[in-house]
Residue, then its C-alpha position, 0 to 999 in steps of 0.5 A: x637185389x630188390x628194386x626198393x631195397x636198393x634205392x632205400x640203401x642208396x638214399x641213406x647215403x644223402x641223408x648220412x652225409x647230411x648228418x655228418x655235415x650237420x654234426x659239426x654245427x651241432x658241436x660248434x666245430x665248423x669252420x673245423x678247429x686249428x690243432x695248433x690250439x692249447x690245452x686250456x683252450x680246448x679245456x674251456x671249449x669243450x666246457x662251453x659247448x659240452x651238450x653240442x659236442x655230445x649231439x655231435x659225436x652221436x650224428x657222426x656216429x649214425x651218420x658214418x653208418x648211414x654210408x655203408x649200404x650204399x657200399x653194398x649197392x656198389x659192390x652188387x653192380x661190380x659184381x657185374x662185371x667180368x672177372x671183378x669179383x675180387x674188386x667187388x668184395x674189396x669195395x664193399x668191405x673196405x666201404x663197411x670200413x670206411x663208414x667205421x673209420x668215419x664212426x669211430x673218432x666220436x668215440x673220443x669226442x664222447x669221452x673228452x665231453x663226458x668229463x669235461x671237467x677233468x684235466x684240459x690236458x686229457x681232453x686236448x689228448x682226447x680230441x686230437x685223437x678224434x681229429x687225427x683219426x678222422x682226418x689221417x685214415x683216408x687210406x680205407x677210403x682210397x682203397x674203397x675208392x681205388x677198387x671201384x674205379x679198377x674194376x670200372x676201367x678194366x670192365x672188358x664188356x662191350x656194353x660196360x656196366x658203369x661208364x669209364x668216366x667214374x673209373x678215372x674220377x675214382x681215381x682222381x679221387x683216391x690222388x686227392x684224398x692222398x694229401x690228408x694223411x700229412x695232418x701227423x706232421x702239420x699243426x698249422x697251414x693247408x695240411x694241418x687238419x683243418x687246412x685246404x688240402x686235407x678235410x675240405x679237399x676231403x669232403x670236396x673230392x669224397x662227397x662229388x664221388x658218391x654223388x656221381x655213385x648215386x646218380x648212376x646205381x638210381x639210373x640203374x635200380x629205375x633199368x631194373x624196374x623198367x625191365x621188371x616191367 
């Protein structure tokens, strides 16, 4: 892969996340809303804030597609290593995936704020799906995050393509994300959606790992062009 195509793949992925963070300021859902609120509630916020969360659902969308190439990046240099290939492909696919999974629950915070005067009832319905979508699906993301650090760890190369580190905090990684799919089951507490356990643990351990992945594939693109060289 072309040196700067890589690394534009690679800084896309910053500049997503930094979308998707700055959505839920946009749409005046940080610090993220309990479930255990009402209908009239959520009603009269998406009321109030109806333009915010309009903004909010678009940057989550382009943000949430800002993340696959980097999956792509990722899923080349896996590629590299003996007897991966399945888990190269795994990778990259469930990461175009896990960007779709991230894009899709703007769907219906579109749909709840382009009505907002409709029945609170059907907006509340509208934005718990958007909630519990964004938050339970984490199993992508862990079969995202679980094929990388397989292949890492089953590298037989004498000179590994990636350091076993990032194997075993991939699978620290796809351990913590477990907890979120507990949000069907919570309206209050750490493992409601808006609990400790669930999104913020969640963009904690998901944000630290492609840190660590865009540190290495920049170390690596700058070996391809010191060997280009």
């Amino acid at each position: 892969m072309n040196v700067l195509t890589q690394r534009v793949c690679i800084w896309l992925a910053p500049v997503g996340f930094a979308m998707l963070f700055g959505a839920f300021f946009a749409g005046s859902q940080f610090p993220f809303p309990s479930p255990n609120h009402d209908a009239a509630y959520i009603g009269g916020f998406y009321l109030e804030h109806v333009d915010g969360i309009r903004l909010m659902a678009v940057l989550v969308t382009t943000g949430s597609a800002l993340t696959a190439p980097i999956a792509a990046v990722l899923g080349v240099h896996l590629l590299r290593i003996r007897g991966a290939i399945a888990l190269a492909l795994l990778e990259f696919g469930m990461g175009c995936v896990s960007a779709l999974t991230i894009g899709i629950p703007s769907f219906f915070w579109q749909a709840a704020a382009f009505r907002p005067e409709r029945d609170p009832v059907i907006t509340q319905t509208l934005h718990d799906a958007g909630w519990l979508c964004f938050v339970a699906t984490v199993f992508i993301v862990i079969v995202q995050v679980g094929a990388a650090g397989l292949a890492v760890l089953t590298d037989p190369g004498d000179k590994p393509v990636f350091p076993r580190w990032f194997g075993y905090l991939s699978l620290w990684v796809c351990a913590a994300l477990l907890p979120g799919v507990l949000v069907l089951w919570f309206k209050t507490g750490p493992f409601a959606w808006n609990g400790v356990l669930t999104i913020y643990l969640a963009f904690l351990v998901f944000g630290a790992w492609f840190a660590a992945v865009i540190v290495l594939l920049l170390r690596m693109s700058a070996r391809s062009e010191d060997v280009a060289a």
